[in-house]
N, C-alpha and C positions, 0 to 999 in steps of 0.2 A: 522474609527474604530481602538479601541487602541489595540494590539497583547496579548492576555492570553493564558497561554500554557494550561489552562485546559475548554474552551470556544469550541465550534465549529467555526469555520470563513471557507472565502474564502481560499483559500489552506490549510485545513488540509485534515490530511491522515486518512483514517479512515482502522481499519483491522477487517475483519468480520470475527465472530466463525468457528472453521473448521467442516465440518459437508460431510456425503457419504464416501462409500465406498475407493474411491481413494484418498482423503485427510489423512484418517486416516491411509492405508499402506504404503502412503510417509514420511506421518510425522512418522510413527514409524520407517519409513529405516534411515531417517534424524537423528532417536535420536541414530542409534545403527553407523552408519557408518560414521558422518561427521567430516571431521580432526579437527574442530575446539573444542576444550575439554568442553569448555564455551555452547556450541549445544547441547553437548551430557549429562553434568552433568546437567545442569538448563531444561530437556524438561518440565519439568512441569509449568516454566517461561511462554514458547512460545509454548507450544503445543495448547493450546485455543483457538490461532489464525489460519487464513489461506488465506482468501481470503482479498486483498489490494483494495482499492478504494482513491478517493481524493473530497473535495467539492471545485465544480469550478462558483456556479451561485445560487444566492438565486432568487425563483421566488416569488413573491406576493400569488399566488394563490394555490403551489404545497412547498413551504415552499423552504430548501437546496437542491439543485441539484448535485446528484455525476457525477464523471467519474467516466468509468470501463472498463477492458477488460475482455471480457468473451467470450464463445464460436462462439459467432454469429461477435466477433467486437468486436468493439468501442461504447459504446454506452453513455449516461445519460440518468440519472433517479430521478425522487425523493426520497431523503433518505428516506420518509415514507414508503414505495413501499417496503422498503429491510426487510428480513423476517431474525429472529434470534439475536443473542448478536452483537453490534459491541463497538470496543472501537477507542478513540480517541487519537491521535500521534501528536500533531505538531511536525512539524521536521521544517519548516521553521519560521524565527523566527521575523516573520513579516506578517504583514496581506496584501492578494494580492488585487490586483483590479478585477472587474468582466471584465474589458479589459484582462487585463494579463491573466487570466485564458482562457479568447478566444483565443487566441493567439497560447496557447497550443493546445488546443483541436481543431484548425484549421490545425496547423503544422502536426498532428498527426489523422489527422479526414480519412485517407483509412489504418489507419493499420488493419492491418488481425489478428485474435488470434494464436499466434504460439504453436501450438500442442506438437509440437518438444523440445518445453522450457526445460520439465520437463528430458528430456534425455540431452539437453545440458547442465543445473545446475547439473545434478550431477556429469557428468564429469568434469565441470567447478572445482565442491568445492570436488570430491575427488584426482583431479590432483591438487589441489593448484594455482587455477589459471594457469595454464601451458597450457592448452586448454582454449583460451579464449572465452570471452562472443562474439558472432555471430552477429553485428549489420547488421540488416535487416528491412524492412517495415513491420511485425510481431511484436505482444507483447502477453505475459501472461500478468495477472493481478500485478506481483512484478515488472515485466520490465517497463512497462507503469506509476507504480508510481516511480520508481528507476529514468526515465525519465521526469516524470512531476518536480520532486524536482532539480534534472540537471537542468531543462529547465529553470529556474529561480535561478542556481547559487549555488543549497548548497542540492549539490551529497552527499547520503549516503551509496554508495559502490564506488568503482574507476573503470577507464574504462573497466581495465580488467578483471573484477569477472561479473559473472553471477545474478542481483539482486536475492534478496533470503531472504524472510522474517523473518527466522530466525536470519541472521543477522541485518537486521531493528531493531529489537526488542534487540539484542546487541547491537547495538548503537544508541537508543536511550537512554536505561538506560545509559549505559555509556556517553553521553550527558547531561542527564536531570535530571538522579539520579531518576527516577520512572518509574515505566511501562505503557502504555497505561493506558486511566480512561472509563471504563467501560460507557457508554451511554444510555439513555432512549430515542428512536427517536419517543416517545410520550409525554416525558413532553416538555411542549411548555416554562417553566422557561428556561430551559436548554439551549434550541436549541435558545431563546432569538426570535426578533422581526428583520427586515432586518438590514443589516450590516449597 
Protein backbone atom coordinates (compact mmCIF):
# COMPACT_ATOMS: atom_id res chain seq x y z
CA UNK A 1 0.00 0.00 0.00
CA UNK A 2 1.40 3.32 -1.26
CA UNK A 3 1.37 6.36 1.83
CA UNK A 4 -1.50 9.32 1.19
CA UNK A 5 -1.66 11.79 3.79
CA UNK A 6 -5.41 12.13 3.43
CA UNK A 7 -6.34 8.07 3.18
CA UNK A 8 -6.94 5.99 6.26
CA UNK A 9 -4.04 3.16 6.52
CA UNK A 10 -2.20 1.32 9.17
CA UNK A 11 -0.61 3.88 11.43
CA UNK A 12 -2.78 6.76 11.20
CA UNK A 13 -3.79 8.85 14.05
CA UNK A 14 -7.06 9.42 14.21
CA UNK A 15 -8.39 12.62 16.83
CA UNK A 16 -11.88 12.26 18.02
CA UNK A 17 -14.56 15.35 18.71
CA UNK A 18 -14.20 16.65 22.20
CA UNK A 19 -17.42 15.94 23.80
CA UNK A 20 -18.68 15.86 28.26
CA UNK A 21 -18.22 17.86 30.66
CA UNK A 22 -14.39 17.50 31.50
CA UNK A 23 -13.07 17.97 28.02
CA UNK A 24 -14.80 21.14 27.51
CA UNK A 25 -13.40 22.90 31.11
CA UNK A 26 -9.92 21.68 30.17
CA UNK A 27 -9.84 22.64 26.87
CA UNK A 28 -11.20 26.01 27.91
CA UNK A 29 -8.44 26.20 30.91
CA UNK A 30 -6.05 25.22 27.85
CA UNK A 31 -7.21 28.30 25.74
CA UNK A 32 -7.09 30.80 28.61
CA UNK A 33 -3.77 29.68 30.43
CA UNK A 34 -1.26 27.67 28.07
CA UNK A 35 2.25 29.60 27.41
CA UNK A 36 2.23 28.59 24.04
CA UNK A 37 0.48 31.96 22.24
CA UNK A 38 -0.14 29.63 19.04
CA UNK A 39 -2.87 27.57 21.97
CA UNK A 40 -4.28 30.36 23.09
CA UNK A 41 -5.02 32.60 19.78
CA UNK A 42 -5.91 29.48 17.24
CA UNK A 43 -8.53 27.60 20.02
CA UNK A 44 -10.93 27.56 17.57
CA UNK A 45 -8.20 25.53 15.24
CA UNK A 46 -7.92 22.65 17.95
CA UNK A 47 -10.86 23.05 20.26
CA UNK A 48 -12.92 20.40 18.00
CA UNK A 49 -10.65 17.83 18.94
CA UNK A 50 -9.83 15.88 22.14
CA UNK A 51 -9.74 12.46 22.38
CA UNK A 52 -6.36 10.74 20.20
CA UNK A 53 -6.47 7.11 18.90
CA UNK A 54 -4.28 5.26 16.07
CA UNK A 55 -5.38 2.42 13.37
CA UNK A 56 -3.22 -0.47 13.97
CA UNK A 57 -5.21 -3.79 12.22
CA UNK A 58 -7.63 -3.88 9.38
CA UNK A 59 -9.91 -6.93 9.96
CA UNK A 60 -12.02 -8.60 7.04
CA UNK A 61 -15.09 -8.78 8.85
CA UNK A 62 -15.05 -5.50 11.63
CA UNK A 63 -13.33 -3.25 8.81
CA UNK A 64 -10.11 -0.65 10.61
CA UNK A 65 -9.16 -1.52 13.96
CA UNK A 66 -7.99 1.36 16.49
CA UNK A 67 -5.97 1.58 19.50
CA UNK A 68 -6.79 3.60 22.42
CA UNK A 69 -6.32 4.52 25.81
CA UNK A 70 -9.22 4.93 27.80
CA UNK A 71 -10.42 4.45 31.19
CA UNK A 72 -10.57 0.94 31.53
CA UNK A 73 -6.92 0.42 29.52
CA UNK A 74 -5.65 -0.27 26.54
CA UNK A 75 -7.88 -1.51 24.37
CA UNK A 76 -8.94 -1.91 20.31
CA UNK A 77 -11.91 -1.63 18.69
CA UNK A 78 -13.45 -1.16 15.58
CA UNK A 79 -13.46 2.16 14.05
CA UNK A 80 -17.14 1.52 13.24
CA UNK A 81 -18.05 1.05 16.97
CA UNK A 82 -16.63 4.95 17.66
CA UNK A 83 -19.61 7.29 18.14
CA UNK A 84 -19.17 11.18 17.06
CA UNK A 85 -16.89 13.33 14.33
CA UNK A 86 -13.22 12.04 14.01
CA UNK A 87 -10.70 13.45 11.89
CA UNK A 88 -7.76 12.08 10.19
CA UNK A 89 -3.62 13.01 11.06
CA UNK A 90 -1.08 11.11 9.48
CA UNK A 91 1.82 12.07 11.03
CA UNK A 92 3.92 9.19 9.94
CA UNK A 93 4.78 9.33 6.68
CA UNK A 94 4.76 5.98 5.63
CA UNK A 95 2.38 3.24 5.67
CA UNK A 96 3.12 0.61 8.60
CA UNK A 97 2.70 -3.17 8.43
CA UNK A 98 0.09 -4.96 10.38
CA UNK A 99 3.41 -6.56 12.08
CA UNK A 100 4.64 -3.44 13.13
CA UNK A 101 1.63 -2.21 14.59
CA UNK A 102 1.65 -5.57 16.76
CA UNK A 103 4.56 -4.98 18.00
CA UNK A 104 3.33 -1.93 19.59
CA UNK A 105 0.46 -2.81 20.83
CA UNK A 106 2.24 -5.94 22.42
CA UNK A 107 5.16 -3.68 23.92
CA UNK A 108 2.48 -1.73 25.42
CA UNK A 109 -0.47 -4.13 25.93
CA UNK A 110 -0.66 -3.84 30.41
CA UNK A 111 -0.51 -0.15 30.35
CA UNK A 112 -2.94 1.14 32.84
CA UNK A 113 -4.91 4.72 31.93
CA UNK A 114 -2.96 7.30 33.93
CA UNK A 115 -5.60 9.50 35.71
CA UNK A 116 -3.05 11.68 36.82
CA UNK A 117 -2.15 12.79 33.13
CA UNK A 118 -4.26 15.68 33.11
CA UNK A 119 -2.49 17.23 36.34
CA UNK A 120 0.85 16.20 35.18
CA UNK A 121 0.31 18.28 31.39
CA UNK A 122 -0.50 21.04 33.02
CA UNK A 123 2.23 21.53 34.97
CA UNK A 124 4.44 19.98 32.31
CA UNK A 125 3.08 23.12 29.62
CA UNK A 126 2.53 25.84 32.31
CA UNK A 127 6.22 25.24 33.74
CA UNK A 128 7.73 25.15 30.20
CA UNK A 129 8.77 21.82 30.30
CA UNK A 130 10.80 22.37 33.73
CA UNK A 131 8.64 19.58 35.29
CA UNK A 132 9.02 16.93 32.95
CA UNK A 133 6.82 14.36 31.37
CA UNK A 134 6.68 11.24 34.17
CA UNK A 135 7.41 8.02 32.10
CA UNK A 136 5.67 5.26 33.70
CA UNK A 137 3.56 2.02 32.62
CA UNK A 138 0.43 4.51 32.56
CA UNK A 139 -1.02 6.34 29.39
CA UNK A 140 -3.93 8.86 28.59
CA UNK A 141 -4.98 8.71 25.32
CA UNK A 142 -2.20 11.80 23.87
CA UNK A 143 0.57 9.66 25.72
CA UNK A 144 -0.13 6.26 24.09
CA UNK A 145 -0.35 7.94 20.63
CA UNK A 146 2.70 10.50 21.40
CA UNK A 147 4.27 6.92 22.01
CA UNK A 148 2.94 4.83 19.28
CA UNK A 149 4.48 7.67 16.65
CA UNK A 150 8.01 7.23 18.91
CA UNK A 151 7.68 3.67 18.70
CA UNK A 152 8.28 3.77 15.02
CA UNK A 153 10.75 6.76 14.79
CA UNK A 154 9.01 10.09 14.16
CA UNK A 155 8.06 11.68 17.75
CA UNK A 156 5.78 14.71 17.65
CA UNK A 157 6.72 16.21 21.03
CA UNK A 158 10.36 15.56 22.68
CA UNK A 159 11.21 13.47 25.60
CA UNK A 160 10.63 16.19 27.90
CA UNK A 161 7.10 17.80 27.20
CA UNK A 162 4.13 16.07 28.35
CA UNK A 163 2.16 14.81 24.80
CA UNK A 164 -0.72 17.23 24.40
CA UNK A 165 -2.95 17.40 21.54
CA UNK A 166 -3.01 20.74 21.31
CA UNK A 167 0.35 20.68 20.27
CA UNK A 168 -0.24 17.63 17.73
CA UNK A 169 -2.49 19.86 16.00
CA UNK A 170 0.53 22.44 15.97
CA UNK A 171 2.56 20.54 14.49
CA UNK A 172 0.91 18.92 12.36
CA UNK A 173 -0.21 21.96 10.48
CA UNK A 174 3.21 23.22 10.82
CA UNK A 175 4.29 19.88 9.09
CA UNK A 176 1.80 19.36 6.54
CA UNK A 177 0.43 22.83 6.01
CA UNK A 178 -3.46 21.46 6.85
CA UNK A 179 -5.33 20.35 9.68
CA UNK A 180 -6.81 17.06 10.14
CA UNK A 181 -9.64 15.92 7.31
CA UNK A 182 -12.70 15.40 8.81
CA UNK A 183 -13.98 11.53 8.32
CA UNK A 184 -17.08 9.52 7.40
CA UNK A 185 -16.40 5.89 9.29
CA UNK A 186 -19.48 4.90 7.14
CA UNK A 187 -18.48 5.70 3.74
CA UNK A 188 -16.94 2.58 2.74
CA UNK A 189 -15.22 4.92 -0.55
CA UNK A 190 -13.32 6.34 2.07
CA UNK A 191 -12.23 3.98 4.47
CA UNK A 192 -11.27 2.04 0.97
CA UNK A 193 -11.15 -1.99 0.86
CA UNK A 194 -8.05 -3.95 2.91
CA UNK A 195 -4.57 -2.29 2.81
Amino acid sequence: MNYHINRIQLGSNLLHARSGALANTLSTGIHILDPEEWVRRNYEVWCHYWHMSQVVKYDPTHGWIIDEATGEGSRQIPLSEVKGRIYLANWIPRPLTEEECERFVTFYKNCRYDYAAYIWTTANRLSRGFIPRIMDNRQMCWERNADFNGFFGYPWCQPNEMPYMPLFVLRYIQQYNTLPLEINTKDVNFLGGRP
